[in-house]
C-alpha positions in Angstrom: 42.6 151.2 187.4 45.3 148.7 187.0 44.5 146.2 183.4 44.5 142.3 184.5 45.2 139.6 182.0 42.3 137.6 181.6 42.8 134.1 180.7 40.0 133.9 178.0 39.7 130.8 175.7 40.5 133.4 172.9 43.4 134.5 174.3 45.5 131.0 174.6 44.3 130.4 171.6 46.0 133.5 169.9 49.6 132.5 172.1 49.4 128.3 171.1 50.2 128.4 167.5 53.1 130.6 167.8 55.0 128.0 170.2 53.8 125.4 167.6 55.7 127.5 164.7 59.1 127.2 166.3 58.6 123.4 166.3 57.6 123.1 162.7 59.9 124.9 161.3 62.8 123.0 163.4 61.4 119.6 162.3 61.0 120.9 158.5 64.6 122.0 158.9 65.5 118.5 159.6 63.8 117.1 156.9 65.2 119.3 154.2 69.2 118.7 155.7 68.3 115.1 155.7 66.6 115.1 152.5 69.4 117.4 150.7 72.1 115.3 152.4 70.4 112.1 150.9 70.0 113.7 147.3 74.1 115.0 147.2 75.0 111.5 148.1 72.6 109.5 145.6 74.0 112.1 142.9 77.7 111.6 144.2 77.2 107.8 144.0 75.7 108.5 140.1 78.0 110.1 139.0 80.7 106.9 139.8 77.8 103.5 139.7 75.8 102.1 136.9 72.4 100.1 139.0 70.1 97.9 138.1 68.2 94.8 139.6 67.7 93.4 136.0 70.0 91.0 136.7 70.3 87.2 136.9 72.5 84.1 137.7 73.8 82.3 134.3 75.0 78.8 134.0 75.9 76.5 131.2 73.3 74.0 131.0 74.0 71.1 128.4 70.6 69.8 126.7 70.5 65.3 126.7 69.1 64.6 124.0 69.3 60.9 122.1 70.7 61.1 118.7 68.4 58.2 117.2 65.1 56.9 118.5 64.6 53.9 120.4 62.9 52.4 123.3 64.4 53.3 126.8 66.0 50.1 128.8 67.2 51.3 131.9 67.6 54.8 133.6 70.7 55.4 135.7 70.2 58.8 137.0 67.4 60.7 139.2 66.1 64.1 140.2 68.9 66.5 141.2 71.6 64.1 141.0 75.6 64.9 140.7 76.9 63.4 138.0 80.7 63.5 136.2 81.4 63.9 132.9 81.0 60.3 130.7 78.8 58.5 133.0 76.2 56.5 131.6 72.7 57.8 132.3 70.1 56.4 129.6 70.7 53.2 127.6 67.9 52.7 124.8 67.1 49.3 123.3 70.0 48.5 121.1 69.3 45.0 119.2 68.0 46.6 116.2 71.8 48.4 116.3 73.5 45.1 116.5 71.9 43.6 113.8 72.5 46.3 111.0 76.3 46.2 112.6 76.2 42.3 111.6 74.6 43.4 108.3 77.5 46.4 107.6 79.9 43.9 108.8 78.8 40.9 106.0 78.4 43.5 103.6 82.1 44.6 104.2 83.7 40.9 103.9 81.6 40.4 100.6 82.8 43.3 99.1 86.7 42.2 100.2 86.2 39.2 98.7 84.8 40.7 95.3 88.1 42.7 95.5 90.0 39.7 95.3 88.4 38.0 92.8 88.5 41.4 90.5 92.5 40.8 91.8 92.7 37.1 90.7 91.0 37.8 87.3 93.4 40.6 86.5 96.6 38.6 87.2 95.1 36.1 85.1 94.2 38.7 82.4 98.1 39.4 82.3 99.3 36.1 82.6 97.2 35.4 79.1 98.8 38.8 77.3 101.8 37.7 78.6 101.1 34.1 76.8 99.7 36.0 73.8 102.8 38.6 73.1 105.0 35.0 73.4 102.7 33.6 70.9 102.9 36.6 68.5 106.8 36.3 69.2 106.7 32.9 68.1 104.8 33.1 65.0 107.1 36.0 64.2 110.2 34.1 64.2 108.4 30.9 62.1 107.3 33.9 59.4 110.7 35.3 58.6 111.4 31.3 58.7 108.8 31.3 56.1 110.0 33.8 54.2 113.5 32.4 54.0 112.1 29.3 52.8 109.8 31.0 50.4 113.0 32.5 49.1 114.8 29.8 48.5 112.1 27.6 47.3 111.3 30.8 44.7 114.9 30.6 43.9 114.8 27.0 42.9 111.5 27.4 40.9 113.5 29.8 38.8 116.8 28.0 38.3 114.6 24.7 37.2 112.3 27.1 35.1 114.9 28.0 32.8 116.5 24.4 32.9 113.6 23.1 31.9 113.0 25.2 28.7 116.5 23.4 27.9 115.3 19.8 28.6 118.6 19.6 31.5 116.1 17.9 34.4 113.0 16.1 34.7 109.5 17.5 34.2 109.3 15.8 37.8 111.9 17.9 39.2 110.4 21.3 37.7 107.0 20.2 39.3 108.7 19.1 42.8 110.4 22.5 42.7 106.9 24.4 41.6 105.1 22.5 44.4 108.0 23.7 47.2 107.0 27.1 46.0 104.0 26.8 46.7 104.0 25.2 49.4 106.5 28.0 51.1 103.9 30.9 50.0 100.7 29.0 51.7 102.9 28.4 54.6 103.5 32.0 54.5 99.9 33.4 54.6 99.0 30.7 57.4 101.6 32.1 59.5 100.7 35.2 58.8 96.9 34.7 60.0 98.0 33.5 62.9 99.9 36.4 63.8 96.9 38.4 63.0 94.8 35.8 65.4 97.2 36.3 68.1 97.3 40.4 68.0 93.7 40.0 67.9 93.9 38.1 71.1 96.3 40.0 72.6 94.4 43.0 72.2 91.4 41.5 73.6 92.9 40.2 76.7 94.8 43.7 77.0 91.0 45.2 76.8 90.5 42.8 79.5 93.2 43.4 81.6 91.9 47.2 81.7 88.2 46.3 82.1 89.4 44.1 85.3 91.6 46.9 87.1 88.5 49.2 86.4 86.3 46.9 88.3 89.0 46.8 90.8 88.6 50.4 91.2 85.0 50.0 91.8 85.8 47.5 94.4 88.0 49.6 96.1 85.2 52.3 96.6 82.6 49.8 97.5 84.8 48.8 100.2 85.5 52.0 101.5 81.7 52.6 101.2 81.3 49.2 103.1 83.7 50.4 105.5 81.4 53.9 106.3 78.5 52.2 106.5 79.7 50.0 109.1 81.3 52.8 111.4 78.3 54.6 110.9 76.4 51.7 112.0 78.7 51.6 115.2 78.6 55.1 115.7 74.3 54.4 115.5 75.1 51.3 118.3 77.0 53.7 120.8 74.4 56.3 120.7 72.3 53.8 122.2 74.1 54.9 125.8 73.3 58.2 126.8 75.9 59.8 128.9 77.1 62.8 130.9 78.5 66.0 128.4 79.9 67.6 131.4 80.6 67.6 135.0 77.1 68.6 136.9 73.4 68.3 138.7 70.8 66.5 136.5 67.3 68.3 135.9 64.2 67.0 136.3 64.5 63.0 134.3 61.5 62.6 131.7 62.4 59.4 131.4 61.0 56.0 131.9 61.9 52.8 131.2 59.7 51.4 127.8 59.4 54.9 126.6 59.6 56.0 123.1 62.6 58.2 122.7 62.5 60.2 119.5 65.9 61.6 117.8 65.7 65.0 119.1 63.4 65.1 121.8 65.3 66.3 125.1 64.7 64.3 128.3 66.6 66.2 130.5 69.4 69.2 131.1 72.5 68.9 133.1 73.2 72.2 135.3 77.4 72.0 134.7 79.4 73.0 138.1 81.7 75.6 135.9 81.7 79.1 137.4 78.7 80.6 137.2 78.0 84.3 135.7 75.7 86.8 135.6 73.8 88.5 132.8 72.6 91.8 133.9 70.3 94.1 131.4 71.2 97.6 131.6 68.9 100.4 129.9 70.5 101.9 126.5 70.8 105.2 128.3 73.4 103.4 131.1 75.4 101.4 128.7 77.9 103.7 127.3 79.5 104.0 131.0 79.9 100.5 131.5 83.2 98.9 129.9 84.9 95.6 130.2 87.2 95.0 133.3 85.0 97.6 135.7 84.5 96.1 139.0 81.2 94.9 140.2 79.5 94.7 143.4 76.9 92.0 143.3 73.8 91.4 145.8 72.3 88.4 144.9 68.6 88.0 146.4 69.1 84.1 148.1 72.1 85.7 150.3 70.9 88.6 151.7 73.5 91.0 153.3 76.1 89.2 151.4 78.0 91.1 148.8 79.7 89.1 145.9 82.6 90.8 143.9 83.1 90.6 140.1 84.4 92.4 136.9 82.5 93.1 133.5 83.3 90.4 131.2 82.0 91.2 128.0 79.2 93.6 126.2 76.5 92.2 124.2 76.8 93.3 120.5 73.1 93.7 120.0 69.8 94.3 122.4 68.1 91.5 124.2 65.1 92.0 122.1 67.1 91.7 118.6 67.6 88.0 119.8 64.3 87.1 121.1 62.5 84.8 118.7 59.8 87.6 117.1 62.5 91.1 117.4 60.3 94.2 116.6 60.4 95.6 113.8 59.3 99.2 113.9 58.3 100.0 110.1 54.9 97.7 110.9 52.2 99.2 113.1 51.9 102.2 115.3 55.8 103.0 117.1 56.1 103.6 120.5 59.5 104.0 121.9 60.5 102.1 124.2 64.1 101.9 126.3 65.9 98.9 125.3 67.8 96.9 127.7 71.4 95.8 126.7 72.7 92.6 128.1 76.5 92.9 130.0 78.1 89.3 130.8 79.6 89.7 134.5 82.0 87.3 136.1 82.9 86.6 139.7 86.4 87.5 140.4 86.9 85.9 143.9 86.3 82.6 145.6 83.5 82.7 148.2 81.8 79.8 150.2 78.8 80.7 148.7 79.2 80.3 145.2 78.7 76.5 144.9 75.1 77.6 145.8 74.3 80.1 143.3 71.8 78.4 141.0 71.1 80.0 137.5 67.7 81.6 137.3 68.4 84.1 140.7 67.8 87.6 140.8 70.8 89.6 141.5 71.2 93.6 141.9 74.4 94.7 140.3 76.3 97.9 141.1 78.9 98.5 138.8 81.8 100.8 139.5 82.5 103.5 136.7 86.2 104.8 138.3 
């Protein structure tokens, strides 16, 4: 007897999984090429990229902020506004200014004019040691006058003393000649006092003359103090218009007219139109590959399918969290160990017609070429 094939349930089922098999295996094939493929080239690319989507746009943004406090007058600028560098945006109430100008300015002319009667008094000082040395000069020449006369007068006192022992001239004569004498020697010690009187003067009005110049010293300086107070009070006056530091878009205004402004307090930011950069945070582990001057491919999230082009700039010197405002410090508390991220200042190297629209704050994802 001939064997048939019987088509049993059992028996398909025993020839279906081995035509399954050959599929399986083709498919898994497939998916390890593709997979193997994908690995080499993500280890190939490695090997010659630094990655990361830590990234951002960077800007400078200048703070506004008044320099004294006063009330606000008038606001010149609004939301999102272009402005140039210089223009007026805030003026604050600036009477108060005025008035302490005024005040600096009086205070300035009084202290001229103290200067120049300190001046007048010192010319005057040596105009009366001038008059004194003449006077000392004077009595000088009418002393050795004196003294000649005393001389002679002594002389004749002595001639007539010895003529009158011998009874040759009058008793009246000795006593006219005796009274000369005397006469001569008083005349003497009066000149002589008033030489005395006018050193004494002299002296004094020399003191005088020095005590006047040193007030004129201390005129000087209150002048020049005079003259910093009132440039201080101008400089005070043109800080009472707030204007543009740079070029650029205005921020949110917190400003309204009758507010309070406070020295200090910052109403707004201007976003400057300089180029823009970007500040991308690599981990510790990536940073000793990336050096200035390496070319950059940038992918910035608002421009999708858009690739920017730029070149490493500049290294941080220190980790983003050695800056922050409370850095770790890991002798306190338990330590866990954690990658630090180092910041690397990246600069576009090519004009494109999107770049006037890159804002600070957006996320990029920067690819750094190592060759």
């Amino acid at each position: 007897m001939s064997q048939t094939t019987t088509n049993t349930p059992q028996a398909i089922l025993e020839n279906e999984p081995k035509k399954k098999s050959k599929g399986f295996i083709i498919v898994l094939a497939v998916l390890v090429i593709a997979g193997s493929a994908f690995g080499i080239t993500k280890y190939i690319h490695a090997q010659h990229h630094e990655e990361t989507d830590d990234a951002q746009v960077d800007a400078s943004i200048s703070p506004v902020i008044p320099r004294i406090s006063g009330y606000v007058t008038e606001v010149r600028v609004k939301d999102n506004q272009k402005v140039k560098a210089g223009d007026t945006m805030v003026i604050l109430d600036n009477r108060n200014e005025l008035i302490k100008v005024k005040q600096m300015e009086a205070a300035l002319m009084a202290a001229q004019n103290n200067l120049h009667v300190v001046e007048a008094n010192t010319a005057a000082s040596k105009a009366n040691i001038a008059s004194f040395e003449a006077n000392v000069s004077t009595v000088d020449a009418q002393i050795e006058a004196a003294k000649v006369t005393l001389r002679r007068a002594s002389q004749d006192y002595d001639r007539y003393a010895n003529l009158i022992k011998d009874h040759s001239i009058t008793l009246q004569q000795f006593e006219q000649a005796e009274a000369a004498k005397q006469s001569a020697e008083r005349q003497l010690i009066v000149l002589t006092g008033q030489k005395n009187a006018a050193s004494r003067q002299t002296s004094a009005a020399s003191s005088q003359s020095n005590a006047t110049g040193q007030q004129a010293g201390v005129a000087n300086a209150t002048i020049m103090q005079r003259e910093a107070d009132l440039e201080n009070a101008k400089l005070d006056l043109s800080y009472t218009i707030i204007t543009a530091p740079s070029d650029g878009t205005v921020s949110k205004v917190n400003a309204q007219v009758g507010q309070l402004m406070q020295a200090g307090q910052l109403i707004f930011s201007v976003v400057s139109d300089n180029a823009p950069w970007v500040v991308a945070n690599f981990k510790e582990t990536q940073y000793s590959r990336v050096r200035p001057g390496q070319k950059v491919t940038l992918k910035i999230d608002a421009f999708p399918g858009h690739n920017f082009e730029g070149k490493v700039s500049s290294l941080s010197p220190a980790s983003g969290a050695k800056f922050s405002l409370l850095p770790p410090d890991n002798a306190s508390g338990n330590f866990v160990k954690t990658v630090q991220r180092m910041p690397v200042k990246i600069e576009f190297t090519t004009s494109d017609q999107f770049l006037k629209d890159i804002k600070p704050g957006m996320n990029v994802d920067v690819d750094v070429h190592l060759d």
